[in-house]
N, C-alpha and C positions, 0 to 999 in steps of 0.2 A: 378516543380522547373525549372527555368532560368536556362542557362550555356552558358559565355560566353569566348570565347578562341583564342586568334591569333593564324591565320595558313599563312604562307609566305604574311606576313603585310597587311595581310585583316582578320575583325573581322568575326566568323562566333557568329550566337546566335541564341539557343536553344529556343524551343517554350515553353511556360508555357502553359500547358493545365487545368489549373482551371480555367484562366484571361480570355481565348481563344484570347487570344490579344498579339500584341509584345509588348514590351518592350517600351515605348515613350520615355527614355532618350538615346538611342541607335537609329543608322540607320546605316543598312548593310544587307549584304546577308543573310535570313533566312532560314535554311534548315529545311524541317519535310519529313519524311517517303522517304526521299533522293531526294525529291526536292525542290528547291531553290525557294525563293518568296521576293521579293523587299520591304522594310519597307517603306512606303509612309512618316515617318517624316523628314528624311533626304534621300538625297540624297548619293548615295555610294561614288562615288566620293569626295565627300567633307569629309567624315570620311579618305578616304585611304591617299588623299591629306595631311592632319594633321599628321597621321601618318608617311609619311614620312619624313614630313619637320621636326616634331621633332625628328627622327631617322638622319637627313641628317644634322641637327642642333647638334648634339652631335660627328657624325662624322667631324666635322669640325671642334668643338672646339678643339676635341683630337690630330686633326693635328694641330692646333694652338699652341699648349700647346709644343706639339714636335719638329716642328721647334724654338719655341721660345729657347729653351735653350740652341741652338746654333746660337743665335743671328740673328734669320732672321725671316720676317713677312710678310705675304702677302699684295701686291700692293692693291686689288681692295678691303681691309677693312679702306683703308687710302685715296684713288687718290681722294676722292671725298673733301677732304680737301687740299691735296698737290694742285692739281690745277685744280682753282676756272674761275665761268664767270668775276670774276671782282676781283678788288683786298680786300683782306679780311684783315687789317692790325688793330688789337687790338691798333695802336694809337688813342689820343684822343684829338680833340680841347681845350686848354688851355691858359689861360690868366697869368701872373706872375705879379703884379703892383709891382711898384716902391716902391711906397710911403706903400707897407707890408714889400718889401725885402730889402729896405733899412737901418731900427731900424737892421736887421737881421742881415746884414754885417757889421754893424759898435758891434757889440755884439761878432760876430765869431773875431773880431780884437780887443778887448781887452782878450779874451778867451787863443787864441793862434796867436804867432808870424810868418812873414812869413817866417821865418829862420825853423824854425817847424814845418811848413805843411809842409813847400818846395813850396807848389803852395795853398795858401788858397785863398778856391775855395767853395762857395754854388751850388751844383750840379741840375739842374734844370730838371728836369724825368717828362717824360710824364706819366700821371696818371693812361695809362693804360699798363707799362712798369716800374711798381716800382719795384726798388730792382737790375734796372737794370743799372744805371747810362747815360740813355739814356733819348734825347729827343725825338729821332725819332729811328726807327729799326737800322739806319746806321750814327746814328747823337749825339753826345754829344753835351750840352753845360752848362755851369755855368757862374755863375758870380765872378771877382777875384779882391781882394782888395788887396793893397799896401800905405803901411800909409809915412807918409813923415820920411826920413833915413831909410827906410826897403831895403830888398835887397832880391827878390824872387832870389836862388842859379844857377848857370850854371849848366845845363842837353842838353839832347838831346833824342828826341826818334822816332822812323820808324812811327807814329803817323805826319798826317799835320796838322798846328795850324794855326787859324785864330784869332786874338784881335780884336775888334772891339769898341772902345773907349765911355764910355757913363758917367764920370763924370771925372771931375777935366783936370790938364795941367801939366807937367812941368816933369812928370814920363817918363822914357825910359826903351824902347827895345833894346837889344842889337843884332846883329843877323848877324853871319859869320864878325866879325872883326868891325862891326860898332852899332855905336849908332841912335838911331833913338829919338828925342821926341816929344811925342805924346799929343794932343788934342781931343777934342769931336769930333764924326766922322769920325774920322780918321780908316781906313780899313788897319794893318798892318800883313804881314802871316809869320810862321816860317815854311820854307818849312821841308819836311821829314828831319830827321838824320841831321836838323843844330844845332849844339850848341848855345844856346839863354841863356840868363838870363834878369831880371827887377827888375827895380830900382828907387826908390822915393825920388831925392834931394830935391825937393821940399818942400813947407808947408803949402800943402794939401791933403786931401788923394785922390786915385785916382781908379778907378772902371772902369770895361772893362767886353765883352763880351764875354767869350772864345766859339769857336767853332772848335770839332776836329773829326776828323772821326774814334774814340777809335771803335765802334764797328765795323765798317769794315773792321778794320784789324784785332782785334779778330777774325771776323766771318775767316777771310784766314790764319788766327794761324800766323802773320807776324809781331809780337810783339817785338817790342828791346827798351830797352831803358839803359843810361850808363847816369851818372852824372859825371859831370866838374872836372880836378885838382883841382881849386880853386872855390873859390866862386864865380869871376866875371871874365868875358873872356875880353883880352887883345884889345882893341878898340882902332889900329893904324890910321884906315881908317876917313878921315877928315867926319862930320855930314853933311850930303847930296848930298853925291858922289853919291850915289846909286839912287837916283833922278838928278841928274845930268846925269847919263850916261843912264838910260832909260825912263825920266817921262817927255823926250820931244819928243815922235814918232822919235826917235832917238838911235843907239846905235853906240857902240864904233865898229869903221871895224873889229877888233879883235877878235869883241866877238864870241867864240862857247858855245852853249849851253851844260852844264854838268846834265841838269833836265827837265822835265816836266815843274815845274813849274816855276812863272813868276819872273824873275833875279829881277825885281822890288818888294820889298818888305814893300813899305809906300806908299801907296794910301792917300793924305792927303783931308779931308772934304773939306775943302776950294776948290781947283779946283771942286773937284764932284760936288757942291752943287753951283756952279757959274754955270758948264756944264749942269745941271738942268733946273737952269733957264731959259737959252738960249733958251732951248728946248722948256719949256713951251711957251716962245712968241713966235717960229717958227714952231712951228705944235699943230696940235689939238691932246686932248689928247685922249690914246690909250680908246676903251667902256669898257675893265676888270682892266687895270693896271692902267691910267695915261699914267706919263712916267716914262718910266724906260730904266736905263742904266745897263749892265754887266761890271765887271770890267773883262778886258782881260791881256793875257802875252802879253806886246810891241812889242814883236819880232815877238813871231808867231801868235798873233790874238787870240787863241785860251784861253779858259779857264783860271784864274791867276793859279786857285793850279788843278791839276789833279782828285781829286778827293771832292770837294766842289767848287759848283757853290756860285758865288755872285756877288749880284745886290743891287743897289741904285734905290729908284724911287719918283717922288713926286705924289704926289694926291693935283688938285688945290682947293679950295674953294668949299665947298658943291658939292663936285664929289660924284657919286653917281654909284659905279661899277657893270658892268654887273657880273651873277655869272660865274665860272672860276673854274674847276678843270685840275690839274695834279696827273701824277704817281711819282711826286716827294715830298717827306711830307717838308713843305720849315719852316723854322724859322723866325721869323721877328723881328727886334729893331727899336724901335720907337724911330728918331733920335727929330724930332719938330712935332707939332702941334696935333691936338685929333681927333678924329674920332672911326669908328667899323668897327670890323670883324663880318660879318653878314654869320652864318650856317644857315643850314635847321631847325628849333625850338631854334637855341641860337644862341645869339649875344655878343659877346665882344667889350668892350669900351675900348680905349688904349688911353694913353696920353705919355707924354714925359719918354725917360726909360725905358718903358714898354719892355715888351717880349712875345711874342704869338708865337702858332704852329699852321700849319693848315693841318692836315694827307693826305695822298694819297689816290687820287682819291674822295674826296668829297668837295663838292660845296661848295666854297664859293664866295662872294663881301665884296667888298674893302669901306668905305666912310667916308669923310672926313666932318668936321663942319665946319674946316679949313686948310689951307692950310699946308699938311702932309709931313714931309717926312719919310720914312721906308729904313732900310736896310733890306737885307735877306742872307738865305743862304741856299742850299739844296744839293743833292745829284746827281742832273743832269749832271753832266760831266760823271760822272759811267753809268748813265743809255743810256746815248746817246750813249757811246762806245761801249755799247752793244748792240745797236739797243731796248731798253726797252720801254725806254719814250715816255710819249702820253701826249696829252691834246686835251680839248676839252673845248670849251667856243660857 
């Protein structure tokens, strides 16, 4: 008869003397008549080895289990995810066409009014960030309709807001005392905690870009938002003072700065897209980008909103871009012309409208059939004040 028995986490086992043999599904220290003899099928080692790990595996989960119910976990069952050789970001390349979200929003506007969203808005979510009302980790954006005599209400919230104009003319922003109205192309922001409302005298409907950095301030719990006395804020200030006094490399001697962001608040297409072209007859275009301009604050050069970068660029005629990554996941509005965003095994086609993402730190190129132009927007002003950002082309 066999007899096998743990003594201080090593097996000992008992000789069969009918078999005259040990045991073949065992290997470990064999004792007979008090001395020891080595099982040639395994080696000892690699039995005691097992043995512990599964003894040193059960002591660890019981301290797992022990700390956990007072809310604490150990570092080195997680570092290996917390931080990575490269950035690991669950977003995903995505295309949005026009000509699908279109039927869509003119559907959400007979459904409900903008007096009744308050802000009707198709949420645009990265696909691999559903459920999150994000397009990138740190980036919302959707699409917002206002039909002609609608009135999106006066708010304000700790949230900075970007419009960025992709149908119709004749609709206004109202923003700190004045009106603004707006055309295709047109880049206009509501900086943090301003009171703003919009409005469609017009008789047509009018569709824009919103772009706001909801999750970043989530992520810093810095969430405020207060809605207006009235429906629409009192707009003493004459329409285009506020281009008057900063949208000529110019400002009032007076002026002191009370924000970050840029006292300029209507970037109009028209100059951008004249300054474009200049560009393209006066220099060669960039091998990843074309060309491309940043919209800046007047005053201090620096970034228009503190926390959302944004650029205008063209792509000329069958440009054909080198590929191009950053650690900033950037968004794009295709203001004219057609072309692709070319990944690693997938390629998107954008035309007029359009909306793409293209996630942090993976590769892409830019190319044009024809003559392009792109807006964008991305999270670069944050990253660079942290010393984060990288690229690499």
């Amino acid at each position: 008869m066999c007899r096998y028995h743990l003594v201080n986490s090593a097996i000992k086992v008992g000789f069969c003397p009918l078999s005259q043999r040990w045991p073949p599904e065992v290997a470990a220290v064999a004792t007979f008549s008090g001395k020891s003899f080595l099982n040639p099928v395994w080696g000892v080692e690699k039995l005691m080895s097992a043995v512990l790990q599964s003894s040193v595996a059960a002591d660890r989960k019981a301290f797992y289990d022990k700390i956990d119910k007072a809310n604490v976990t150990p570092l080195w069952e997680v570092l290996h995810n917390l931080i990575t050789a490269t950035p690991n970001t669950p977003c995903k390349p995505h295309l949005w066409k026009w000509d699908q979200m279109w039927p869509w929003i003119q559907e959400a506007g007979r459904l409900i009014t903008a007096k009744e969203a308050e802000r009707r808005v198709l949420v645009l979510e990265n696909p691999g960030l559903r459920g999150r009302s994000s397009i990138t980790h740190s980036l919302y954006a959707g699409l917002q309709l206002i039909l002609p005599g609608e009135v999106a209400p006066l708010h304000r919230h700790s949230q900075s807001a970007l419009r960025f104009i992709l149908l119709g003319g004749g609709a206004y922003t109202a923003v700190d005392g004045e009106k603004v109205t707006m055309s295709v192309g047109d880049f206009v922001i509501t900086p943090s905690w301003t009171f703003h409302d919009h409005g469609n005298p017009s008789e047509e409907p009018m569709v824009w870009l919103d772009g706001l950095d909801v999750p970043l301030v989530e992520l810093l719990d810095a969430q405020f938002m207060e809605k207006g006395p009235q429906e629409t804020q009192h707009t003493g200030r004459t329409e285009g003072d506020n281009l008057a006094q900063f949208g000529n490399t110019m400002k009032p001697v007076e002026y002191r700065a009370k924000s970050r962001t840029s006292p300029l608040f209507w970037y109009p297409y028209e100059r951008t897209r004249e300054a474009l072209q200049t560009l393209e007859q006066a220099h060669d275009a960039h091998p990843c980008w074309g060309h491309k301009l940043q919209y800046t604050n007047p005053v201090t050069g620096d970034w228009a909103m503190p926390t959302i970068g944004t650029f205008m660029q063209l792509l000329p005629k069958g440009f054909k871009g080198k590929d191009y990554r950053s650690t900033d996941s950037t968004v794009y509005a295709v203001v004219e012309g057609k072309g692709r965003c070319r990944f690693e095994g997938e390629t998107l086609a954008f035309g007029p409208r359009d909306v793409f993402v293209c996630p942090s730190w993976l590769r892409y190129g830019l190319e044009a059939d024809e003559q392009a132009v792109l807006f964008s927007f991305s999270d670069r002003p944050v990253q660079q004040a942290l010393d984060l950002w990288r690229e690499a082309f």
